[in-house]
PALO-186708 format. One record per residue: residue in one letter; y, z negated, x of N, C-alpha, C in turn; residue number from 1. Coordinates in nm, 2 decimals. Layout:
BEGIN
+------+--------+--------+--------+--------+--------+--------+--------+--------+--------+-------+
: vomi :   n_py :   n_pz :   n_px :  ca_py :  ca_pz :  ca_px :   c_py :   c_pz :   c_px : vovex :
+------+--------+--------+--------+--------+--------+--------+--------+--------+--------+-------+
:    a :      Y :      Z :      X :      Y :      Z :      X :      Y :      Z :      X :   NUM :
...
+------+--------+--------+--------+--------+--------+--------+--------+--------+--------+-------+
***
This chain:
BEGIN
+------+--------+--------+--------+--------+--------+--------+--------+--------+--------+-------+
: vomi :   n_py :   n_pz :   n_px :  ca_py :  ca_pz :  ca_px :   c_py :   c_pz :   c_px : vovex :
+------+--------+--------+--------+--------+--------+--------+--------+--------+--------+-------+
:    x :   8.33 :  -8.67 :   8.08 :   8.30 :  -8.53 :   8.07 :   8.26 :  -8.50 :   7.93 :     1 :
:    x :   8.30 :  -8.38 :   7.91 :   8.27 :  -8.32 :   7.73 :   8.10 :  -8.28 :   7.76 :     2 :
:    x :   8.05 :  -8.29 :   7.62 :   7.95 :  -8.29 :   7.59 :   7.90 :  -8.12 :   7.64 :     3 :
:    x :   7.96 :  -8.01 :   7.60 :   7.94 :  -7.89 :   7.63 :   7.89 :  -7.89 :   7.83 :     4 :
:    x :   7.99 :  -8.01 :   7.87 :   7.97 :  -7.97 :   8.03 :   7.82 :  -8.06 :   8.08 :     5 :
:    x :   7.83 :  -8.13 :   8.02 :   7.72 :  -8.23 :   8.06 :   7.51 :  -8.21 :   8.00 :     6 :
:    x :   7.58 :  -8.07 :   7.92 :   7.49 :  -7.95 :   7.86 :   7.44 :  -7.86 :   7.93 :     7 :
:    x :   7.53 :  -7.81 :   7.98 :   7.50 :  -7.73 :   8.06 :   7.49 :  -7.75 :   8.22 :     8 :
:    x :   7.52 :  -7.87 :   8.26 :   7.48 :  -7.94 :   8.40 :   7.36 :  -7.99 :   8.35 :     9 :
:    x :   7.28 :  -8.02 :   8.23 :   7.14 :  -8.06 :   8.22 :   7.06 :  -7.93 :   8.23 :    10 :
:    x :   7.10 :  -7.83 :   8.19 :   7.04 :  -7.67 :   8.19 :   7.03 :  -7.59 :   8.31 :    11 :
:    x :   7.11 :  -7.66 :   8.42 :   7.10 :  -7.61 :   8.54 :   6.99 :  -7.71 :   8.62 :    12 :
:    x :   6.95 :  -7.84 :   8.58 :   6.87 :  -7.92 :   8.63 :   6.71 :  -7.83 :   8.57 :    13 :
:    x :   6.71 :  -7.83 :   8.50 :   6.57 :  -7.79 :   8.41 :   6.53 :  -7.60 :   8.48 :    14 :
:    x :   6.68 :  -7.55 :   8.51 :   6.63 :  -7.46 :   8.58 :   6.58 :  -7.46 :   8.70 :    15 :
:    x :   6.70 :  -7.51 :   8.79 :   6.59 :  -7.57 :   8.90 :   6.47 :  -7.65 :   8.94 :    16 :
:    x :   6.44 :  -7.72 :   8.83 :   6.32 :  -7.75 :   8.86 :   6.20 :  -7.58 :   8.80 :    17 :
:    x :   6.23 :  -7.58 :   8.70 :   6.15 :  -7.46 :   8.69 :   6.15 :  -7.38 :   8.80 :    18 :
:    x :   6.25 :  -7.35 :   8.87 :   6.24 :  -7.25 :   8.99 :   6.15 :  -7.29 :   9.09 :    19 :
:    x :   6.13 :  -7.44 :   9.14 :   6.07 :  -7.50 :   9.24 :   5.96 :  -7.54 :   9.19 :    20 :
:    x :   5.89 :  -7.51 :   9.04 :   5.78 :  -7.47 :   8.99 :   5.73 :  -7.34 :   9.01 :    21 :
:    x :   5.78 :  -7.26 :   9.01 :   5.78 :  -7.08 :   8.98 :   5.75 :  -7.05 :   9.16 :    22 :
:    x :   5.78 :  -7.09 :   9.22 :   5.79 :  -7.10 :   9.36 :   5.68 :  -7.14 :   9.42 :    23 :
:    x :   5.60 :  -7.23 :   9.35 :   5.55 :  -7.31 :   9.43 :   5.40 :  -7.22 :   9.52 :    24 :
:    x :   5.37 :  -7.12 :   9.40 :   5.24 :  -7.05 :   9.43 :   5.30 :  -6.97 :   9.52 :    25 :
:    x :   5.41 :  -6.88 :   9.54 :   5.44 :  -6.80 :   9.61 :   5.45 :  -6.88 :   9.75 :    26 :
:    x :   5.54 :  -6.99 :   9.79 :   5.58 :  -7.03 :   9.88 :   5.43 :  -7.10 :   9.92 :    27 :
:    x :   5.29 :  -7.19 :   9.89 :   5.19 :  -7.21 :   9.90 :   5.11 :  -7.05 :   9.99 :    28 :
:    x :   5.13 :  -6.95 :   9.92 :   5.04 :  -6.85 :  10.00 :   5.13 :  -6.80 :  10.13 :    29 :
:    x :   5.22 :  -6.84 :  10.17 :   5.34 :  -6.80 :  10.29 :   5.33 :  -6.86 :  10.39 :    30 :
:    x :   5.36 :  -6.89 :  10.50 :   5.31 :  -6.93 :  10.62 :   5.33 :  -7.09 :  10.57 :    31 :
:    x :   5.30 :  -7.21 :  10.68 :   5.32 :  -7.33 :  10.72 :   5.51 :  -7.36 :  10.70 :    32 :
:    x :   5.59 :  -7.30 :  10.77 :   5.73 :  -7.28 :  10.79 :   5.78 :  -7.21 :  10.71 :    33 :
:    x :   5.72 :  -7.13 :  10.61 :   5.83 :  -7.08 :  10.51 :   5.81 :  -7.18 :  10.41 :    34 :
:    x :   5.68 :  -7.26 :  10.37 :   5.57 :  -7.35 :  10.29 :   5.72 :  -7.50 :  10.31 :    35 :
:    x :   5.74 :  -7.49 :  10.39 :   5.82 :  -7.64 :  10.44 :   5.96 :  -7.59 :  10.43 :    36 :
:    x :   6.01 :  -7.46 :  10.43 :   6.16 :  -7.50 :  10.47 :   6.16 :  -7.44 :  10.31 :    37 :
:    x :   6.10 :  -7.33 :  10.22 :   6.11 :  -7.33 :  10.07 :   6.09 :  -7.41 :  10.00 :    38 :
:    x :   6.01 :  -7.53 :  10.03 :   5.99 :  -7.68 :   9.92 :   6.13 :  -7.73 :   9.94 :    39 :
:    x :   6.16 :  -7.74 :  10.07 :   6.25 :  -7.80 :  10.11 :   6.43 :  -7.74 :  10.04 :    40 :
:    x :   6.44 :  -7.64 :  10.05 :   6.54 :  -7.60 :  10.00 :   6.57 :  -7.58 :   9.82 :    41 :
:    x :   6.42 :  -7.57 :   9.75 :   6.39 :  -7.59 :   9.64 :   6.41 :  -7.74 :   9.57 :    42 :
:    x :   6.38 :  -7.84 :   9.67 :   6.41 :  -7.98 :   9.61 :   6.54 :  -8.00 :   9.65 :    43 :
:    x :   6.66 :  -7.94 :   9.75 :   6.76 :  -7.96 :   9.78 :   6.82 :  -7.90 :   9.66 :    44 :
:    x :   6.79 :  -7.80 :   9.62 :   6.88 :  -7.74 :   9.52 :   6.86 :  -7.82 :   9.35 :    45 :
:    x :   6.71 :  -7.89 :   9.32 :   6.68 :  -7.96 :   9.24 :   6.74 :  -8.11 :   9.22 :    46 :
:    x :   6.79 :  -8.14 :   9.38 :   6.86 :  -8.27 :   9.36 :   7.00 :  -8.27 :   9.40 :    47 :
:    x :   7.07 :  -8.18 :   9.44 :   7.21 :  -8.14 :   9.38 :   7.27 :  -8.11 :   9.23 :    48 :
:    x :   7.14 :  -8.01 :   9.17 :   7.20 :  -8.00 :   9.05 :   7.15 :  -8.16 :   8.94 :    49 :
:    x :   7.10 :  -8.25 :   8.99 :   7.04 :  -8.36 :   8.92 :   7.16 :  -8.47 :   8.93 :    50 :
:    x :   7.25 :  -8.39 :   9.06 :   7.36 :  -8.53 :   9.08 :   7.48 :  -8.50 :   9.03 :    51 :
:    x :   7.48 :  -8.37 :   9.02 :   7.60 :  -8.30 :   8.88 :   7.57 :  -8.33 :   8.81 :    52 :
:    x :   7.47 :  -8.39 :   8.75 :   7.47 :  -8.40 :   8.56 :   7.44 :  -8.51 :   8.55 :    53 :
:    x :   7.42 :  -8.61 :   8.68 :   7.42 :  -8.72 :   8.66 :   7.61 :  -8.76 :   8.65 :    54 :
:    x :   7.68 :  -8.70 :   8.76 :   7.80 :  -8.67 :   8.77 :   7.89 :  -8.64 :   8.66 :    55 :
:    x :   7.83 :  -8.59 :   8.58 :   7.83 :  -8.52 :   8.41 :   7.84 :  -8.66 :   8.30 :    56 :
:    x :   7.72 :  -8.75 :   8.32 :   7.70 :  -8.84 :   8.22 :   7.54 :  -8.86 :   8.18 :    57 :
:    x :   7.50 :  -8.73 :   8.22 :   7.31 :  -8.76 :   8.24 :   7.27 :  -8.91 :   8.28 :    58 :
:    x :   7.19 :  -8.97 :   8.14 :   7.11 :  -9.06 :   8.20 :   7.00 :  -9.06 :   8.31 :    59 :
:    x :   6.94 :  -9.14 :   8.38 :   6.83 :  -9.12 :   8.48 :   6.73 :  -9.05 :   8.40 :    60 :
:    x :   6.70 :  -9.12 :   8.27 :   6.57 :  -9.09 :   8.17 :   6.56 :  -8.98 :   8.21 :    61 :
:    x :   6.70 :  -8.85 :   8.18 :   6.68 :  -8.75 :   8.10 :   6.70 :  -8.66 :   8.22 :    62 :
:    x :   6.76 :  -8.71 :   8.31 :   6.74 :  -8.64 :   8.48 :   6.60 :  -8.64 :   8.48 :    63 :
:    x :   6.52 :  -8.72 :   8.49 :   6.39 :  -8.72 :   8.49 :   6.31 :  -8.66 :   8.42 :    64 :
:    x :   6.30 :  -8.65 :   8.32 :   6.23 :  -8.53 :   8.17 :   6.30 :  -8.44 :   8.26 :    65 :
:    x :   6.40 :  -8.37 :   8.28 :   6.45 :  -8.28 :   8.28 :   6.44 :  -8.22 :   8.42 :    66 :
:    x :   6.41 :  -8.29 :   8.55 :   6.39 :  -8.26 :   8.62 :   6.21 :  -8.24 :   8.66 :    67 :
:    x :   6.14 :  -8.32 :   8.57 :   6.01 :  -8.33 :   8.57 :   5.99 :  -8.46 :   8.70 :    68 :
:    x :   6.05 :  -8.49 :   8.74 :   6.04 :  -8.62 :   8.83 :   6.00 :  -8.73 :   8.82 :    69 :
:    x :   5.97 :  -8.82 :   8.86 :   5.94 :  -8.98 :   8.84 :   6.13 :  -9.01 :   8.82 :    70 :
:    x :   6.16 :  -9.13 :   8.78 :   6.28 :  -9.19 :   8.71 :   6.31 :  -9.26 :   8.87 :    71 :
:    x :   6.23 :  -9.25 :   8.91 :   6.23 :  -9.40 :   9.04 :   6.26 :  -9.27 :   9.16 :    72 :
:    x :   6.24 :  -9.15 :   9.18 :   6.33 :  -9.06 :   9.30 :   6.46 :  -9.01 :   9.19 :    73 :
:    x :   6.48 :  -9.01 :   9.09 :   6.61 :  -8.99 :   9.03 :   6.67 :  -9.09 :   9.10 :    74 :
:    x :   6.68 :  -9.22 :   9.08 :   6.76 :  -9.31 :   9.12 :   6.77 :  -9.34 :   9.31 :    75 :
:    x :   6.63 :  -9.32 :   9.34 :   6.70 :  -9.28 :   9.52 :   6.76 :  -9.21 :   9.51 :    76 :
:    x :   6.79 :  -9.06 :   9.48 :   6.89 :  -8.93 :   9.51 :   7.01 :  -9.04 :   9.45 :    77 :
:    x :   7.04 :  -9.08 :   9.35 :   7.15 :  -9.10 :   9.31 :   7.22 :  -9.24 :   9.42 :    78 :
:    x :   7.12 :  -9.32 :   9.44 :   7.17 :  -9.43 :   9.55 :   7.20 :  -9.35 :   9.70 :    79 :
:    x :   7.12 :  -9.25 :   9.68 :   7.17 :  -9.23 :   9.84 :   7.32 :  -9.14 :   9.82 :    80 :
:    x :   7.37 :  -9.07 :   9.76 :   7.47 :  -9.02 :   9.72 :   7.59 :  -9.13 :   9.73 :    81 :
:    x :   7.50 :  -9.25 :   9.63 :   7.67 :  -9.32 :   9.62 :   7.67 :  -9.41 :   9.76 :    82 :
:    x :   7.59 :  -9.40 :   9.85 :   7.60 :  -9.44 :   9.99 :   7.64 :  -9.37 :  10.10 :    83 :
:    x :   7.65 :  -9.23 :  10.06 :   7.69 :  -9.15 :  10.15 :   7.63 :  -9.10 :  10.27 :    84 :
:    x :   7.46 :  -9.18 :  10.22 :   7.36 :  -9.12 :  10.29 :   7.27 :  -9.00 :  10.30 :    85 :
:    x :   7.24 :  -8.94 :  10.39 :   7.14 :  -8.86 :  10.38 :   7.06 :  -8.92 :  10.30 :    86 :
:    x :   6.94 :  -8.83 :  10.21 :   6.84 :  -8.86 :  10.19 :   6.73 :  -8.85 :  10.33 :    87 :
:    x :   6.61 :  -8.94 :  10.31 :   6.52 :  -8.91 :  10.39 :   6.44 :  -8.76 :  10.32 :    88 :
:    x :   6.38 :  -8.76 :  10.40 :   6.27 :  -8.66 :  10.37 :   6.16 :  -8.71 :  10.28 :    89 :
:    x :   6.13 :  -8.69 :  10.19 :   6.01 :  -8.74 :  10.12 :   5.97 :  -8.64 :  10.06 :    90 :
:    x :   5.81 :  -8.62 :   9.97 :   5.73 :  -8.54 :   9.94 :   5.81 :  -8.52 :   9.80 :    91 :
:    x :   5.80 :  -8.45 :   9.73 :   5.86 :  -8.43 :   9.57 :   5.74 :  -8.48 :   9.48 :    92 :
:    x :   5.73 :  -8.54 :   9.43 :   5.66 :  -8.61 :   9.35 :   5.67 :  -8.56 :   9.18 :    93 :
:    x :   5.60 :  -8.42 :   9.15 :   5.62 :  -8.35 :   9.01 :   5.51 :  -8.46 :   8.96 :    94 :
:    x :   5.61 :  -8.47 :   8.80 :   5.50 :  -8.54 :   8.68 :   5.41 :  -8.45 :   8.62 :    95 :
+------+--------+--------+--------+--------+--------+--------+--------+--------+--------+-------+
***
């Protein structure tokens, strides 16, 4: 991938995490069920755009800086992908 594409699949990661920062207070004062299915769709959308720019040429490192993640759930999303597995459910783990 050219460098321009793999730029801007990192800029889409950094937004989504920002969003599912920006979110977090709003979605925290909302019921139990909006609390769970908005984290939830917020880290869905944070680890699709993390497997495009991994898909891109993104190192884990920089998925990580960039996603604000631990390096170590970068690389489950990316193993479960190249497995064709669902992810499990797990808690998001911000640095």
């Amino acid at each position: 991938m050219n460098d321009r594409h793999l730029q801007e699949a990192r800029l889409l990661v950094r937004q989504a995490a920002d969003q599912l920062t920006e979110d977090a207070q709003a979605m925290t004062a909302a019921s139990a069920e909006a609390l769970v299915a908005g984290r939830a769709t917020r880290a869905g959308d944070l680890r699709l755009a993390v497997l495009a720019a991994w898909c891109a040429g993104a190192s884990r490192e920089a998925l990580a800086r960039d996603a604000r993640v631990k390096t170590g759930l970068i690389e489950e999303w990316i193993a479960a992908n190249d497995l064709g597995q669902t992810l499990a459910r797990k808690p998001l783990t911000l640095q």
